[in-house]
C-alpha positions in Angstrom: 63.6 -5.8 62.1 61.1 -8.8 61.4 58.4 -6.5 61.7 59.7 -4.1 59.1 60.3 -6.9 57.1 56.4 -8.4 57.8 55.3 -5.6 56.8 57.5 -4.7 53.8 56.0 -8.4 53.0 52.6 -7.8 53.6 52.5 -4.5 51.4 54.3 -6.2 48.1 51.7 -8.8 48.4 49.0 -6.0 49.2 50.4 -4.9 45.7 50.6 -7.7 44.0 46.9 -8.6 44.6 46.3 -4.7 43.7 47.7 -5.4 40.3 46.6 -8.4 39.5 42.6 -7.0 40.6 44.0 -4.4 38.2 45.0 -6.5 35.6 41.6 -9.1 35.5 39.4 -5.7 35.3 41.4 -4.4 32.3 41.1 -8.0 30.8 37.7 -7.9 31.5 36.8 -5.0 30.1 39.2 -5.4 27.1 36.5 -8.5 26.0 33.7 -6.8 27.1 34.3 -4.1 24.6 35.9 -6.2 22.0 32.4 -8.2 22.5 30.7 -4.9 22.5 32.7 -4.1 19.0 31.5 -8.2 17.5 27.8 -7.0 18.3 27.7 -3.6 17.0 29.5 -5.2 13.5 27.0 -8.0 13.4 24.2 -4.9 13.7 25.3 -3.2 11.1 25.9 -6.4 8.8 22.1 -7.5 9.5 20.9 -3.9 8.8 23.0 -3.8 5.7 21.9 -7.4 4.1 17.8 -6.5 5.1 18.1 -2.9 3.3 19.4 -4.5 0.4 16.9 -7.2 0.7 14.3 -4.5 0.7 12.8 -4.1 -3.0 12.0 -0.5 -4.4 8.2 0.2 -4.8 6.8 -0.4 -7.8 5.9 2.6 -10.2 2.5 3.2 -11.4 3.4 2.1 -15.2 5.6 -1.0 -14.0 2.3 -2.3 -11.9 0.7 -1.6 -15.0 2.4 -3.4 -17.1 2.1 -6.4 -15.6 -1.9 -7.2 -14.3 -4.8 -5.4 -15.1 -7.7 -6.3 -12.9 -11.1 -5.1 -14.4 -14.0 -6.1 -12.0 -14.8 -7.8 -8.7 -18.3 -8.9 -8.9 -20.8 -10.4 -6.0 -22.4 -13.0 -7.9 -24.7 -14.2 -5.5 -25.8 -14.4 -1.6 -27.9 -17.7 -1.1 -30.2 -18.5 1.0 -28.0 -19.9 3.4 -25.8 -16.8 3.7 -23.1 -18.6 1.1 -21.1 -15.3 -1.1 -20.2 -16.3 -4.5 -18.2 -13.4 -6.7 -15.6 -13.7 -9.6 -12.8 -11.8 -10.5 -11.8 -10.8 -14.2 -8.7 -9.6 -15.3 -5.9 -9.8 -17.8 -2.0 -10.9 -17.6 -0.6 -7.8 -18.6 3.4 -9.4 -18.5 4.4 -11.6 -21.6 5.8 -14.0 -18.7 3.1 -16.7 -18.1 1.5 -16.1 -14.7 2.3 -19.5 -12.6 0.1 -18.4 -9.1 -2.4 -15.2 -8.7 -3.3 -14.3 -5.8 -6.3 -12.0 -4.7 -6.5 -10.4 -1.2 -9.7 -9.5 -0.9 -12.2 -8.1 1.9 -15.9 -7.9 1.9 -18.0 -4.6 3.2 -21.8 -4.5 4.3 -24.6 -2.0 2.6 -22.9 0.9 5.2 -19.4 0.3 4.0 -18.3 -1.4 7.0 -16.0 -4.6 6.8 -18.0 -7.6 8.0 -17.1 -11.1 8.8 -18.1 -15.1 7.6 -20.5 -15.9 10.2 -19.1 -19.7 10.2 -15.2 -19.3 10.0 -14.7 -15.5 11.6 -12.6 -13.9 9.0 -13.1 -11.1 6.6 -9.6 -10.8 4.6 -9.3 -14.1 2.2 -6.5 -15.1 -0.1 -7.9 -16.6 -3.7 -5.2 -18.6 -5.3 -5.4 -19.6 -8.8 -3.8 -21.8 -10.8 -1.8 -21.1 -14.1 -0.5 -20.6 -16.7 -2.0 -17.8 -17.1 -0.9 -16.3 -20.6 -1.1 -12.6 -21.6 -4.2 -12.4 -24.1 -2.9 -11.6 -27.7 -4.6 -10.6 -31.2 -5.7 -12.2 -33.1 -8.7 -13.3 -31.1 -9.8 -16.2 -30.6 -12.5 -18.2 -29.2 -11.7 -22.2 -27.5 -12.9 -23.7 -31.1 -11.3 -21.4 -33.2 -7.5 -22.0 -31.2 -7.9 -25.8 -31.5 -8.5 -25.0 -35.0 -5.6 -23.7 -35.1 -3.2 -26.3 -32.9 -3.4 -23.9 -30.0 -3.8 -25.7 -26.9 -5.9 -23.1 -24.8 -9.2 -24.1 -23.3 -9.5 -20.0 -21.5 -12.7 -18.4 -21.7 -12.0 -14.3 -22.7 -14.5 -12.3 -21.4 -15.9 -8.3 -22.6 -18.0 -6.0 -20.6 -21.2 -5.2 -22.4 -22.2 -1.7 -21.6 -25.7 -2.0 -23.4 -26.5 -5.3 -20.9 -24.4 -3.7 -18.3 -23.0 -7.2 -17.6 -19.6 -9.6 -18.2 -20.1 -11.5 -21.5 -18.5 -14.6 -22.7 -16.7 -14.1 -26.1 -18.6 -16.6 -28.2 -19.1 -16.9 -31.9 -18.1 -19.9 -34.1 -17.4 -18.7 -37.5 -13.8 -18.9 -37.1 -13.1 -14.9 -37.5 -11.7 -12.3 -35.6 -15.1 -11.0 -35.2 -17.2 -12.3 -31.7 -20.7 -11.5 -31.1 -21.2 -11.0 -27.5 -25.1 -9.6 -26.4 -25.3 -6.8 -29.0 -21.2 -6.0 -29.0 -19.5 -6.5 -32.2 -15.4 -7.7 -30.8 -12.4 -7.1 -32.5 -8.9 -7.1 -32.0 -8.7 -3.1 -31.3 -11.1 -4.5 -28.1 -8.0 -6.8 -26.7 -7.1 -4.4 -24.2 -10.8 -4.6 -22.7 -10.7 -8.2 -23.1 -10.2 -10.7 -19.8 -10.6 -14.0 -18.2 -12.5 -15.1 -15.0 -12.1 -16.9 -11.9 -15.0 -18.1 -9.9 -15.4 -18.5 -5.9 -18.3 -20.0 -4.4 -19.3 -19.5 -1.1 -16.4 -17.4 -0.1 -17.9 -16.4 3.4 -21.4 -17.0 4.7 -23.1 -13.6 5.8 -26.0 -12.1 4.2 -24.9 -8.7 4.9 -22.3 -8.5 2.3 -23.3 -6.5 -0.2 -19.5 -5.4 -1.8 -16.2 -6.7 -2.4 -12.7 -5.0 -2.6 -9.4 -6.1 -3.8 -6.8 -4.8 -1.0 -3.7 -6.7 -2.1 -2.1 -9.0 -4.7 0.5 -11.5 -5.3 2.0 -13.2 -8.2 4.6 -15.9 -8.8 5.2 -16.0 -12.9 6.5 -18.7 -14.8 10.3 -17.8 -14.8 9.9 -17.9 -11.0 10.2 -14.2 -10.3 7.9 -13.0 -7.9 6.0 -9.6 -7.1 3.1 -7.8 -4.4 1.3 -5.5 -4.9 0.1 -3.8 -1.8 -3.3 -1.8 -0.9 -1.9 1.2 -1.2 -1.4 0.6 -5.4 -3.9 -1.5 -6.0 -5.6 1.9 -7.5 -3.1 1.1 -10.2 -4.6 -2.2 -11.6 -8.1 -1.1 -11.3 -8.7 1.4 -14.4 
């Protein structure tokens, strides 16, 4: 009879364990899962918030209509190897441009990308500093704004086809009329009209022969912010 009972003992307690095994496995995977569920809802939260962080791609008129860059010219290769070029292009935007950046990348004779033989890198970001204002009839040289009251010391700039070169609008007789090498300017011109910026000794390597824009950035005025990437930078050139 104690047997019986020793082992009707032995087997509840044989059960008891059972269950409770039972019990701590369903426990466990009851979290596991609900952890499982906490991870896949965070996934889909953080997927969520970066595709609506992701802006649309700008359309050919909206890049447009807000920077227009006309040339990117090698000005000069010392002797040392030392690559001077300057960029000249127009605010498009009637928002003041605070920062403009220019990505740019410089190519041998061959058309292969080459590097500054002193710091190793071929891609470099040019900053400059606004305001950059969008240019606006009528025009106006430096003297003929202060003239005016119009604080604004830029310098426009007009390609001269005849001299094949970038001119500086000049002319001091207080018109609308600028005589730039044999160009007569005038305010049906202001779309052809730019500014400049200057960098001097942008990479050392007497190879280069070309430079290409391959991206932008801009911060404007109001603090909005855009980028325009390599693949529409087609869309600034024209």
């Amino acid at each position: 009879m104690k047997k019986i009972i020793g082992l009707i003992a032995c087997a509840t307690i044989m059960l008891f364990a059972t269950s409770c095994s039972a019990n701590s496995e369903l426990e466990g995977l009851k979290k596991e899962n609900s952890e499982l569920r906490a991870q896949i809802s965070k996934q889909e939260t953080t997927t969520a918030e970066t595709t609506t962080a992701i802006e649309p791609q700008l359309t050919e008129g909206e890049i447009k209509s807000k920077i227009r860059i006309f040339d990117i010219v090698l000005d000069e290769v010392n002797s040392a190897g030392g690559v001077s070029f300057s960029a000249y292009y127009a605010n498009c935007s009637d928002v003041p441009i605070k920062y403009l950046t220019l990505i740019v990348q410089p190519y041998n004779a061959v058309g292969d990308v080459v590097s500054c033989d002193i710091r190793g890198k071929n891609i470099l970001k040019c900053q400059v500093t606004g305001p950059i204002n969008k240019i606006k009839t009528p025009l106006r040289t430096i003297a003929e704004r202060k003239q005016v009251g119009e604080n604004d010391e830029t310098s426009y700039y007009f390609f001269d086809k005849e001299y094949n070169e970038w001119g500086w609008l000049s002319g001091y007789n207080y018109t609308s009329l600028h005589i730039i090498g044999s160009k007569t300017i005038t305010d049906n011109d202001i779309t052809n009209v730019a500014v400049k910026s200057a960098w001097k000794n942008a990479w050392y390597n007497s190879t280069i022969e070309s430079i290409k824009l391959i991206g932008i950035e801009i911060e404007y005025m109001d603090n909005t912010s855009i980028e325009i990437p390599s693949d529409l930078i087609q869309f600034v050139q024209y």
